[in-house]
C-alpha positions as CSV (number, residue, x, y, z in Angstrom):
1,X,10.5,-10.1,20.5
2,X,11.8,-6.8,21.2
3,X,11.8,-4.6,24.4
4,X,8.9,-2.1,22.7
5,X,7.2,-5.0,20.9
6,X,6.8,-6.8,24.4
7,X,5.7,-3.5,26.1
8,X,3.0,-2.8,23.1
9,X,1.4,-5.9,23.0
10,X,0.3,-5.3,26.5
11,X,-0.7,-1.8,26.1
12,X,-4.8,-2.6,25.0
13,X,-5.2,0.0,22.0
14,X,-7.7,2.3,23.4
15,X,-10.1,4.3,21.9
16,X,-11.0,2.5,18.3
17,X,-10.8,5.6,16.4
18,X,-6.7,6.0,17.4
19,X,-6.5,2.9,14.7
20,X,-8.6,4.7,11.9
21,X,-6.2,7.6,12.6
22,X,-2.9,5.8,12.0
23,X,-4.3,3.9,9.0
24,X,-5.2,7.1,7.9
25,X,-2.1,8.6,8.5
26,X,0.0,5.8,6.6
27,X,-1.9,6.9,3.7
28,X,-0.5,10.0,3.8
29,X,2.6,11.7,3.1
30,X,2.0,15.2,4.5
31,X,1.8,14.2,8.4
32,X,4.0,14.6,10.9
33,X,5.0,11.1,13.0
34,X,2.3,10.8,15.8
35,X,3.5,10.4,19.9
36,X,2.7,6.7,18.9
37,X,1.0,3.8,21.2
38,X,3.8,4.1,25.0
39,X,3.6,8.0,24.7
40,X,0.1,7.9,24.3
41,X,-0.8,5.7,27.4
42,X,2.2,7.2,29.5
43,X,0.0,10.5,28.9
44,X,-2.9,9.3,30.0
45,X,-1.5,7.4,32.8
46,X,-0.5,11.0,34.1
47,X,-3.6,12.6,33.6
48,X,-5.3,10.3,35.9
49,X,-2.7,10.2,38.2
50,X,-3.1,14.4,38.5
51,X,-6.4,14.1,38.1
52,X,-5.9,16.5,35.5
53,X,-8.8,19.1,34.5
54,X,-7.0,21.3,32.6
55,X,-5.1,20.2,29.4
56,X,-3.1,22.2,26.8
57,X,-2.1,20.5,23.5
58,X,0.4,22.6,21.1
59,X,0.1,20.8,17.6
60,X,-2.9,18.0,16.8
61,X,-1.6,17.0,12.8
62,X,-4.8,14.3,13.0
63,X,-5.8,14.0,16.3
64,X,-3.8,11.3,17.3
65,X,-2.6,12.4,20.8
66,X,-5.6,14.4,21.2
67,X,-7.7,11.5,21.4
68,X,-5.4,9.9,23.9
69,X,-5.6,12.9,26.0
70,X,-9.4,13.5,25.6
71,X,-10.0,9.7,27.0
72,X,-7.9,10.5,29.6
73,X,-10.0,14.4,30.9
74,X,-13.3,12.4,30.0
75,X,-12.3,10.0,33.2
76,X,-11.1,13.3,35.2
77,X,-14.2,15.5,34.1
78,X,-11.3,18.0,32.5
79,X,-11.1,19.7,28.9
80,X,-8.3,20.6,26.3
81,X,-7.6,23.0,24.7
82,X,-5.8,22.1,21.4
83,X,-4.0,24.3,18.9
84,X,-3.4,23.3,15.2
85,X,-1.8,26.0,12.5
86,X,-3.1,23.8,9.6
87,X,-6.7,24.2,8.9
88,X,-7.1,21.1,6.9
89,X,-5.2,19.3,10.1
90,X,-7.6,21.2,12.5
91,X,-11.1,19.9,10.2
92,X,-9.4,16.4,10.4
93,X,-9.2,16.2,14.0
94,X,-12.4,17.7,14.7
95,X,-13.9,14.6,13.0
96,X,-11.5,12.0,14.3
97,X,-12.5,13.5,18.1
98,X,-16.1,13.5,17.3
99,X,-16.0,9.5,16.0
100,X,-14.7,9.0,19.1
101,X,-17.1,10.7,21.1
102,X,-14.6,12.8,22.8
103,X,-15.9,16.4,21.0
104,X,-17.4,17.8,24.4
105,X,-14.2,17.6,26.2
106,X,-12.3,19.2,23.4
107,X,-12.1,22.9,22.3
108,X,-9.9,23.3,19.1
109,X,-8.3,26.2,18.0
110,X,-6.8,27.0,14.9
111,X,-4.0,29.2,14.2
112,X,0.0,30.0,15.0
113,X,0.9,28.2,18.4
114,X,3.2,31.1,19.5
115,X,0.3,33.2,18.9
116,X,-2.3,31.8,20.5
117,X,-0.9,30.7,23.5
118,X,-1.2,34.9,24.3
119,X,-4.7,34.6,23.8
120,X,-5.2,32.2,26.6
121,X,-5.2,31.8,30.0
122,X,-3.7,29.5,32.5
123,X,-3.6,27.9,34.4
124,X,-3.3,24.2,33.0
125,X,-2.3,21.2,34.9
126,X,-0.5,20.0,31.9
127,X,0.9,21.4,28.9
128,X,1.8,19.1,25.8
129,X,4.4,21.2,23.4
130,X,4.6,19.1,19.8
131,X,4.4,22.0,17.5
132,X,7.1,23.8,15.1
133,X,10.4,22.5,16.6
134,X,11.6,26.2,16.5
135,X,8.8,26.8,18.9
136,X,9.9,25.3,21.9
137,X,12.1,27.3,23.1
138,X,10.6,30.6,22.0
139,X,7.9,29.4,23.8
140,X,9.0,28.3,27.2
141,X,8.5,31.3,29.1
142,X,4.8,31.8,28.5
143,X,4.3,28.3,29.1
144,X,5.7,28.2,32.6
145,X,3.8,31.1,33.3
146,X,0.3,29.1,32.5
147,X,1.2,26.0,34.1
148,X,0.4,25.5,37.7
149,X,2.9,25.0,40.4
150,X,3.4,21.4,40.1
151,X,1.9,21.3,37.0
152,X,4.0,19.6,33.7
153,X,5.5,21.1,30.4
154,X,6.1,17.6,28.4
155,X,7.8,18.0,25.3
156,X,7.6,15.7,22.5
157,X,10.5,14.8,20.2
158,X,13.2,15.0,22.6
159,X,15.6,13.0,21.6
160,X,16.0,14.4,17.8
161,X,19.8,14.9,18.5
162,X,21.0,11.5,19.6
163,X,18.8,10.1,17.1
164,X,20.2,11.6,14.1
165,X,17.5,13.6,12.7
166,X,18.1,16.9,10.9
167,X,20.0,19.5,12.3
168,X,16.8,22.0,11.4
169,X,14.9,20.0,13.8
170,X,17.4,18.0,16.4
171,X,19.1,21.6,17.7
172,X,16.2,23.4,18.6
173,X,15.1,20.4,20.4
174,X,18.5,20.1,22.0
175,X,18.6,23.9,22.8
176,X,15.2,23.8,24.9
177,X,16.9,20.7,26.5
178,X,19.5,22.6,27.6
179,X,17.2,25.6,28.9
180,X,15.0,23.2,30.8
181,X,17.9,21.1,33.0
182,X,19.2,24.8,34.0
183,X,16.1,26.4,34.6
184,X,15.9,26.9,38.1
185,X,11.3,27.3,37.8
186,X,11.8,23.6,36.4
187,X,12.4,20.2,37.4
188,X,13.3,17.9,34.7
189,X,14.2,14.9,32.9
190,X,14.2,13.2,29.8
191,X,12.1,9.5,28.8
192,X,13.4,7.6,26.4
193,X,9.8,6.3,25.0
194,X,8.8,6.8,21.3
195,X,10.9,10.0,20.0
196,X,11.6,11.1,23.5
197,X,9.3,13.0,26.3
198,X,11.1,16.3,27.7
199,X,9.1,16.3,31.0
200,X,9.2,19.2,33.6
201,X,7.5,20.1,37.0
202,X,7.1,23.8,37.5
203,X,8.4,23.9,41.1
204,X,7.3,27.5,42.2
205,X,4.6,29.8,41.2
């Protein structure tokens, strides 16, 4: 047995509907990978830890993390906010969240995430960036300035680069990497759990 098999057969699988969603996603060939089981509970391990109240999630695909993050505000009394560009994406998880009985502690928006993140206002305890790739570091800026001090920018996919993936999708990754561990509003390191977690602490206000 493996070091992640050993660590997921302990993790309990949480919310029933976060199985319907990956057998639902293995049937499809249009989805993006999901944060997967560790990420998922490492999330909502911070959540109640920070007694989060306010989430922001950039990037649903079928609700997978969302649901792992709406368990975790429903035991905090917090809501996210999630933003999906893909309508068909956005319907999806609308309907995976309400099977789970999470829809009250979820508003979803759809549309461009570098968009809408000027159309809302912080600030948010955490902010979880898995949209576009290009995105990240475009994005940055506006999403230190809507996160409060101590608050956390996690970014998903980290570790594109050392793992070989595409240059189209590893080098912005690796760029916002770079921009994190020398921004001086940030304290930061990197988790080597499913694709990698960027994770960052805004340090002043």
């Amino acid at each position: 047995m493996s070091i992640i098999e050993y660590i997921e057969s302990l993790i309990p699988a949480g919310n029933e509907q976060l199985v319907k969603i990956i057998q639902e996603q293995d049937m499809r060939d249009d989805t993006n990978p999901n944060i997967g089981l560790q990420v998922g509970r490492f999330l909502s391990l911070l959540i109640r830890m920070m007694q989060a109240k306010r989430v922001l999630e950039f990037g649903t695909c079928l609700g997978y993390s969302t649901v792992w993050l709406a368990e975790a505000l429903r035991i905090t009394g917090g809501k996210l906010i999630s933003i999906e560009q893909k309508k068909e994406f956005l319907e999806i998880t609308r309907k995976n969240i309400a099977e789970a009985s999470l829809s009250k502690f979820v508003e979803l928006i759809w549309g461009d995430a570098n968009i809408v993140i000027d159309q809302i206002e912080g600030p948010f305890d955490i902010i979880l960036q898995d949209s576009d790739k290009k995105l990240y570091l475009l994005m940055l800026d506006r999403c230190v300035n809507l996160t409060r001090k101590n608050g956390l920018i996690i970014a998903d996919d980290a570790l594109f680069k050392p793992m070989g993936i595409e240059k189209k999708l590893s080098e912005p990754i690796h760029r916002y990497n770079e921009q994190i561990f020398s921004d001086e509003r940030l304290f930061s390191t990197l988790l080597p759990i499913g694709d990698g977690l960027a994770i960052s602490v805004k340090l002043t206000d």
